[in-house]
Backbone as CSV, one residue per row, in Angstrom:
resi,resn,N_x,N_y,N_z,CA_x,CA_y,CA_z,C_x,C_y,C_z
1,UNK,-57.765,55.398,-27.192,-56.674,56.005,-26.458,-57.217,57.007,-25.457
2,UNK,-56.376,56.939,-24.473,-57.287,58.015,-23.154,-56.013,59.024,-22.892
3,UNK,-56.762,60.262,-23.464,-55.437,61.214,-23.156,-55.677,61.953,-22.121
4,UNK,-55.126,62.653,-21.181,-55.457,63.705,-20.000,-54.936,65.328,-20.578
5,UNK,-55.970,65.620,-20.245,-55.153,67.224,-20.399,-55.352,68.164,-19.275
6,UNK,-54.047,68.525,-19.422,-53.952,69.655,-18.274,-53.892,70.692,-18.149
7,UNK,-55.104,71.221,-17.962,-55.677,72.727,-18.752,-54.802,73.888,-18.273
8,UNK,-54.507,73.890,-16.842,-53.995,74.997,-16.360,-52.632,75.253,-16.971
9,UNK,-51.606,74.483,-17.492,-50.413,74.086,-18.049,-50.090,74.005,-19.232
10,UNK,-51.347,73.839,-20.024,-51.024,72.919,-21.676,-50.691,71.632,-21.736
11,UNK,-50.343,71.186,-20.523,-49.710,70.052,-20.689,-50.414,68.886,-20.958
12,UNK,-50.183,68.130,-22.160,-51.250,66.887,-22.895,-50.653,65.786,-22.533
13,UNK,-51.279,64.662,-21.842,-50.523,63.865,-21.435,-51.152,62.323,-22.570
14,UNK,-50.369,61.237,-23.104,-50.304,60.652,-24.126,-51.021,59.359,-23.012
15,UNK,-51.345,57.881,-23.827,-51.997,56.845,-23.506,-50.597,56.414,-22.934
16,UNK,-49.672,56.532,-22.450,-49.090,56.029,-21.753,-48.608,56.693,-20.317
17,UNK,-49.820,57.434,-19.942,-49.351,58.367,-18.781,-49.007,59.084,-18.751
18,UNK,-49.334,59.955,-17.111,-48.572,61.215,-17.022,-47.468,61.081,-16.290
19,UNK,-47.009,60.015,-15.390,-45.499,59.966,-14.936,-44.592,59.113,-16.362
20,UNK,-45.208,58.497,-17.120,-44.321,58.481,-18.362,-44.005,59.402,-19.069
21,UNK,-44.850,60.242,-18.945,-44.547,61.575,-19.949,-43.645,62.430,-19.371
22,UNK,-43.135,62.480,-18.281,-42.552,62.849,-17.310,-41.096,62.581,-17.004
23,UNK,-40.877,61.237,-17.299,-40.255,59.946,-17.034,-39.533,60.249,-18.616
24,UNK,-40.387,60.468,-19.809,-39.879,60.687,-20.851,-38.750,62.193,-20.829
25,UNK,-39.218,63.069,-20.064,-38.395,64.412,-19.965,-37.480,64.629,-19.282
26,UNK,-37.710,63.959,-18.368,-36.528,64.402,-17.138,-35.664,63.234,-16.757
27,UNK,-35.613,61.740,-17.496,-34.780,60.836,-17.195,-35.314,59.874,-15.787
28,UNK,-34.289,59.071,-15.245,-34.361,58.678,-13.949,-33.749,59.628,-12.802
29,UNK,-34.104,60.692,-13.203,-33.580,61.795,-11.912,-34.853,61.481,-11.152
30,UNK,-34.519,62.429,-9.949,-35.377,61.908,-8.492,-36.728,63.243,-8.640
31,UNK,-38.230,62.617,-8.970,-39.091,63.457,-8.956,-39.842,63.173,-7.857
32,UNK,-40.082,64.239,-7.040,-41.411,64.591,-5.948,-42.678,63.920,-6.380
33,UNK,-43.590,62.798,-6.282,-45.024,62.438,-6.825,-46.306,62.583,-5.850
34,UNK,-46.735,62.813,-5.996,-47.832,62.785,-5.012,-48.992,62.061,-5.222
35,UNK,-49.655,60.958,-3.875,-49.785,59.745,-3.970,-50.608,59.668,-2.804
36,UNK,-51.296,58.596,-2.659,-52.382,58.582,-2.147,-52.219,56.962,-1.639
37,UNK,-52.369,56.040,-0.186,-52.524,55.088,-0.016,-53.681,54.976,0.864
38,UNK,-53.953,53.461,0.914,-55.060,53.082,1.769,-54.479,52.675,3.210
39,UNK,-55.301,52.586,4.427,-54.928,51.440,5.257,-56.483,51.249,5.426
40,UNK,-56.456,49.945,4.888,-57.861,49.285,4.941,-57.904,47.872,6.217
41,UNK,-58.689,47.892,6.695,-58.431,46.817,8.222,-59.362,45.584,7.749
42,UNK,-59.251,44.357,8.421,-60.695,43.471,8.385,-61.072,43.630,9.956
43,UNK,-62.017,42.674,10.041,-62.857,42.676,10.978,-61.732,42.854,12.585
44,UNK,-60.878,42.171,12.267,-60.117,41.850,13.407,-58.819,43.077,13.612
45,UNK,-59.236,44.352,12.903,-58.461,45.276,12.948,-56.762,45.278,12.253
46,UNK,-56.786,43.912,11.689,-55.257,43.777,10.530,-55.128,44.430,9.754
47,UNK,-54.128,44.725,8.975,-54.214,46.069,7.929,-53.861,44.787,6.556
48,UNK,-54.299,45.479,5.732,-54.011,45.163,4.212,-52.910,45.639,3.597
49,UNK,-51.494,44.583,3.091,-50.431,44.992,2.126,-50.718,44.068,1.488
50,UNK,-50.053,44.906,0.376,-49.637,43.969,-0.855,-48.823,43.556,-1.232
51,UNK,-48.249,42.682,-2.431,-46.520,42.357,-2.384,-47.029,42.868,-4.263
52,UNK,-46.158,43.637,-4.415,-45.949,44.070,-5.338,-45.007,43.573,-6.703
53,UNK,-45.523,43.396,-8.126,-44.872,43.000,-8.990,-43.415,43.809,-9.888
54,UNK,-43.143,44.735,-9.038,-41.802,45.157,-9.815,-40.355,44.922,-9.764
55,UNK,-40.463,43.756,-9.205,-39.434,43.215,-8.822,-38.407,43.423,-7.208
56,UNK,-38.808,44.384,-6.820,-38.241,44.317,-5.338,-38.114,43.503,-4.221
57,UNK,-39.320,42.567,-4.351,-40.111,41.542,-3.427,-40.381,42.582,-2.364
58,UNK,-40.751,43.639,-2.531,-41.457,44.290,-1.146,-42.903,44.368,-1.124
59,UNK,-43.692,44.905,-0.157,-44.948,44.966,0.158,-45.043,46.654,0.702
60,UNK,-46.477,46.747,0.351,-46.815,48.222,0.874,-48.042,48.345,0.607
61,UNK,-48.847,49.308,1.184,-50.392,49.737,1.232,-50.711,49.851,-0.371
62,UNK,-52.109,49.361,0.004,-53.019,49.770,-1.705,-52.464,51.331,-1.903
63,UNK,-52.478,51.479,-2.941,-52.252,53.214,-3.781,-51.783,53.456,-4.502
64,UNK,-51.327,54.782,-4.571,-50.291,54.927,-6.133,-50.949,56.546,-6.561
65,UNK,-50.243,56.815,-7.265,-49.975,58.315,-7.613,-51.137,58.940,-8.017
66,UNK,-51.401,59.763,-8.117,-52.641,61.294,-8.353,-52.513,61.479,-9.287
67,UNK,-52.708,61.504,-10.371,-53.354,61.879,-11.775,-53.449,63.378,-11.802
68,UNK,-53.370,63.993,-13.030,-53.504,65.603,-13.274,-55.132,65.215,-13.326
69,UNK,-55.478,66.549,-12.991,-57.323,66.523,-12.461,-57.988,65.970,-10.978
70,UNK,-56.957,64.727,-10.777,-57.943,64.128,-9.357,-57.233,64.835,-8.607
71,UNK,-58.558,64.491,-7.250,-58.077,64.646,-5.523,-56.942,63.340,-5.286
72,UNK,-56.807,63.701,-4.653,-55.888,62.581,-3.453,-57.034,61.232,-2.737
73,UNK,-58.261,61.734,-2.251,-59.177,60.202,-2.895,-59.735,60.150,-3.562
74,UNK,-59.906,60.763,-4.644,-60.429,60.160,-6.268,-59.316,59.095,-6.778
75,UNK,-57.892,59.689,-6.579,-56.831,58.660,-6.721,-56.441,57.491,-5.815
76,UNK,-56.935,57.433,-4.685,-57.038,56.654,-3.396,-58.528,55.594,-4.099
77,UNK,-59.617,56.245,-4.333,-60.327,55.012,-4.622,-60.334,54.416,-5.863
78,UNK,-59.169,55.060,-7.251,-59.433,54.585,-8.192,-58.231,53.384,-7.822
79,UNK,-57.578,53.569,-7.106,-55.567,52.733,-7.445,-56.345,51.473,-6.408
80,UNK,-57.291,51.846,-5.529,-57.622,50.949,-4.405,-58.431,49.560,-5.277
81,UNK,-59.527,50.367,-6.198,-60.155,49.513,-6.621,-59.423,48.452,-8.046
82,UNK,-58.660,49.308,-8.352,-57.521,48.720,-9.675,-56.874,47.246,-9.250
83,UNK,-55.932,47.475,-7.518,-55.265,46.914,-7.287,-55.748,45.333,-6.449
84,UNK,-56.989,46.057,-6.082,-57.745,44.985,-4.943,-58.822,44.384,-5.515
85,UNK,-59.529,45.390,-6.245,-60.955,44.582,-6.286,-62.493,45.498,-5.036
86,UNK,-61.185,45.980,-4.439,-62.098,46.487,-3.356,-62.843,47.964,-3.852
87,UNK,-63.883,48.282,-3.400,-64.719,49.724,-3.524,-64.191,50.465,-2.210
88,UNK,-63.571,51.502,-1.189,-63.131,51.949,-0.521,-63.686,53.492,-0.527
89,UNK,-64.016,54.158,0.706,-64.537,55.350,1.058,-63.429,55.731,2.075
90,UNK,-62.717,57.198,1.914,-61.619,57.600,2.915,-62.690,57.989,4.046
91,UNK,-61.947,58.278,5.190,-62.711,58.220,6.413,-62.342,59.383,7.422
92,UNK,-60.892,59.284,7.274,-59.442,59.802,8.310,-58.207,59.820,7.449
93,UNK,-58.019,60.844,7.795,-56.040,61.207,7.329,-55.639,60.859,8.438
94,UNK,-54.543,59.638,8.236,-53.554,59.140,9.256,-52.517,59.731,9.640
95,UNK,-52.219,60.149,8.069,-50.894,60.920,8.353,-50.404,61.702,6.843
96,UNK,-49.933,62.206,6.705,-48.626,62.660,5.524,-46.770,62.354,5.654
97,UNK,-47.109,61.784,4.373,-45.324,60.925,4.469,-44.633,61.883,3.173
98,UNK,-43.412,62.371,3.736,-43.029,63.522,2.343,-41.317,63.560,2.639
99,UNK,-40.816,63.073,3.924,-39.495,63.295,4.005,-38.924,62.617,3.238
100,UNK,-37.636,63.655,3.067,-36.486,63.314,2.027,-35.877,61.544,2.253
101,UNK,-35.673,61.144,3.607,-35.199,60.016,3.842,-36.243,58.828,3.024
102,UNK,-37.397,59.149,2.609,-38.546,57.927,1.707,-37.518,57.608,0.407
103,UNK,-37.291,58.777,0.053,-36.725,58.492,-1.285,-36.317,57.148,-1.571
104,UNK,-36.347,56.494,-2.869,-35.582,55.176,-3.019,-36.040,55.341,-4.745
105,UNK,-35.506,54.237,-5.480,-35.113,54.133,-6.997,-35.849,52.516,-7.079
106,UNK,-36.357,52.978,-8.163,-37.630,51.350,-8.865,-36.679,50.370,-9.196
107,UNK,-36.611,49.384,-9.601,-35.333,48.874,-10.107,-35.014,48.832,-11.422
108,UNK,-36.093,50.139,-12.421,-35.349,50.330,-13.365,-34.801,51.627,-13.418
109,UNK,-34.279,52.156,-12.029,-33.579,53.067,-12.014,-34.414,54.906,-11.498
110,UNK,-35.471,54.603,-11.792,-36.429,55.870,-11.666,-36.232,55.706,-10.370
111,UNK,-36.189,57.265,-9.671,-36.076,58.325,-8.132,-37.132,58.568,-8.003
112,UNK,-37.941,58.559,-7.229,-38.653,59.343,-6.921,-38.788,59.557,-5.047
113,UNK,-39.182,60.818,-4.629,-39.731,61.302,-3.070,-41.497,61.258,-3.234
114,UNK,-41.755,60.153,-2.941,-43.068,59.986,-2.546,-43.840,60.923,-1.452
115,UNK,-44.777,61.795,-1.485,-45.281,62.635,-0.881,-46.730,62.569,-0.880
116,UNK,-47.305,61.044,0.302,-48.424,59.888,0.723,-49.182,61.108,1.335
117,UNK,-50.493,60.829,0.807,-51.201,61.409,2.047,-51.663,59.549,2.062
118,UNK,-51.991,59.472,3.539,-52.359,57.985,3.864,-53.475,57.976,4.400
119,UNK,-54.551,57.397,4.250,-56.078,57.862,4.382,-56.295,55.741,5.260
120,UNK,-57.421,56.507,6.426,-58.138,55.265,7.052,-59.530,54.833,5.946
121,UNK,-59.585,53.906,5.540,-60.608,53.531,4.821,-61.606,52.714,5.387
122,UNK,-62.653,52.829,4.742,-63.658,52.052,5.142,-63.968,51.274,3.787
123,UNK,-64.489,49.774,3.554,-64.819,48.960,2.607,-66.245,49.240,2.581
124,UNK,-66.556,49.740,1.529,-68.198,50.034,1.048,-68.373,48.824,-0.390
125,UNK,-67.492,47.949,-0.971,-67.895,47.206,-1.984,-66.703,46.311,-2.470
126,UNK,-67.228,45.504,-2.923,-65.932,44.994,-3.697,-65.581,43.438,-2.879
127,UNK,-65.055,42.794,-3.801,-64.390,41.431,-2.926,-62.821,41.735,-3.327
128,UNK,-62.190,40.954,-1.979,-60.728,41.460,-2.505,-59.723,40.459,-3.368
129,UNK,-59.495,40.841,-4.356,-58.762,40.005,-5.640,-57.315,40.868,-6.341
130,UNK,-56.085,40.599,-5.794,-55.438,41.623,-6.657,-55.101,40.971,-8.078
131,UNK,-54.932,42.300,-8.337,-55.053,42.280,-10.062,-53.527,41.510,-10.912
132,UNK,-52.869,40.764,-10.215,-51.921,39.808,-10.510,-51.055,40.461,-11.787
133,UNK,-51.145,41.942,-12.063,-50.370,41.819,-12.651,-49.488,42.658,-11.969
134,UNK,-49.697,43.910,-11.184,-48.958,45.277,-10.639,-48.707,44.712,-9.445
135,UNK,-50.112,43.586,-9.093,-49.869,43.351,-7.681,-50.079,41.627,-7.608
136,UNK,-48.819,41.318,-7.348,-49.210,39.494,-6.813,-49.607,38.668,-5.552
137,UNK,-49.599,39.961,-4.358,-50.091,39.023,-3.403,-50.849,40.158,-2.821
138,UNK,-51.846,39.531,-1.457,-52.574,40.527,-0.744,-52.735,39.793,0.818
139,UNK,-52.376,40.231,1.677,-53.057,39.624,3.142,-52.784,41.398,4.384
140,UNK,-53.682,40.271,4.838,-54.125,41.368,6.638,-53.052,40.678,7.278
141,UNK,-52.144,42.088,8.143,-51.186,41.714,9.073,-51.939,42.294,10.271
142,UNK,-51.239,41.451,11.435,-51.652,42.080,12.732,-50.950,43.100,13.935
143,UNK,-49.650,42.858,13.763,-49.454,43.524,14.427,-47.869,43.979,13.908
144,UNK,-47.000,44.722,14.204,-45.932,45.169,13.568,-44.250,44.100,13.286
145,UNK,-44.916,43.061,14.393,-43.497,41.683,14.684,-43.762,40.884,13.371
146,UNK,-45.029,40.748,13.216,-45.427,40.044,11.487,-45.142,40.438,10.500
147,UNK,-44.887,42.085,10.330,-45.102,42.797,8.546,-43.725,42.104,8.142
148,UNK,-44.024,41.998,7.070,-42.766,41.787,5.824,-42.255,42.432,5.425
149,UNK,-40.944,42.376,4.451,-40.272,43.341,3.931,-41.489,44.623,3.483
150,UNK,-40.556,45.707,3.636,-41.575,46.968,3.128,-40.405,48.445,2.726
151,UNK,-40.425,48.871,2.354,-39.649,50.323,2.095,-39.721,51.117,3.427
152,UNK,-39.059,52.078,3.905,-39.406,52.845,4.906,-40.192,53.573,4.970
153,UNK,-40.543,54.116,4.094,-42.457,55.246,4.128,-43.637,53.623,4.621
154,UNK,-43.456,52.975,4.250,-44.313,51.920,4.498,-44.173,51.599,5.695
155,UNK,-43.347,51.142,6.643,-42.571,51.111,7.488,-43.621,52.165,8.541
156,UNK,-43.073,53.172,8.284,-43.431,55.019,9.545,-45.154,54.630,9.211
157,UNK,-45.778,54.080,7.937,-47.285,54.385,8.126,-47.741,53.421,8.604
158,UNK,-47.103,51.468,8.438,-47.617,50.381,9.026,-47.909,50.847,10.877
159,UNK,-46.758,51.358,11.192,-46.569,51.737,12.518,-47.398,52.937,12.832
160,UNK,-47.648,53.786,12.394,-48.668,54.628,12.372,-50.206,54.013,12.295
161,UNK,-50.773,53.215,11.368,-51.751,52.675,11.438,-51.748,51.905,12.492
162,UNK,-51.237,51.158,13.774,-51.188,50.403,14.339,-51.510,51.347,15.680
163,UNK,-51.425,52.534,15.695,-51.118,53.844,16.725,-52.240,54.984,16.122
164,UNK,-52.830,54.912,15.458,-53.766,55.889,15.339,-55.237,55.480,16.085
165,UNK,-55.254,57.186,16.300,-56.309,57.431,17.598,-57.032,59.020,16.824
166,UNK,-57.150,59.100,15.886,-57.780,60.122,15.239,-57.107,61.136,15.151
167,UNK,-55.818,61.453,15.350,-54.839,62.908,15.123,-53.436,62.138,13.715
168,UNK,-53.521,63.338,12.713,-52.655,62.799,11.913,-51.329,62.677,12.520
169,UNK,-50.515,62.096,11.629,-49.056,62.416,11.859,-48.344,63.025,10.584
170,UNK,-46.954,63.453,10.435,-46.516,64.031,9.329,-45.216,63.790,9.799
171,UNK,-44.957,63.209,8.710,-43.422,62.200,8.821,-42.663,62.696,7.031
């Protein structure tokens, strides 16, 4: 069993997570998380989504939430390598995504305001394979007339990655 503890707090978090433990206290009310995605490119400058297994049929960047203890890319290269297969080094902050309008509900009801830092990556290892169970599909899009369904934080950063020139944005 892998427990986390969170020294500054007391707070002991159980083998089923720290947004479960969380999730266990406060219900499906709407919690603030803070989260970490990739935009990883191939050769031809396409970005990498995924289509995700929780039932939405949407797609969105490699990532996923920060852990008590990590950085924002300690959690960026652990969710990167979980989901892809890929080894990933951050490079550039694209942007920060935190407005109230992201908000949206999982479809088992959990709120949350996602608060992305969204990092340019570079591929240092790895072949890309998603892990078929969190995540069922993976491809490089090219340009913004192609992306697929996506949530709106996904949405402001696809379009952001497509427009970055080395200055963040904060959306």
């Amino acid at each position: 069993m892998n427990w986390i503890v969170w020294r500054d707090k007391g707070l002991r978090v159980g083998p089923k997570g720290y947004l479960k433990t969380l999730r266990d206290a406060v219900g499906s009310r709407l919690l603030p998380v803070a989260s970490a995605a990739a935009c990883i490119r191939d050769e031809d400058g396409r970005i990498l989504l995924l289509k995700r297994s929780d039932g939405d049929d949407l797609w969105g960047f490699p990532g996923g939430a920060i852990e008590p203890g990590e950085s924002a890319s300690e959690a960026l290269m652990r969710e990167v390598a979980e989901e892809t297969g890929l080894r990933v080094r951050p490079v550039a902050v694209i942007g920060v995504y935190s407005d109230a309008s992201y908000a949206f509900a999982y479809p088992n009801g959990d709120r949350v305001q996602p608060i992305v830092t969204f990092f340019e990556c570079e591929v240092v290892g790895g072949t890309l394979a998603v892990d078929g169970e969190e995540i069922v599909g993976g491809r490089y899009f090219g340009s913004e007339g192609e992306l697929p369904r996506m949530r709106p934080c996904c949405i402001a950063k696809a379009h952001d990655a497509f427009r970055f020139e080395g200055r963040a944005f904060f959306r």
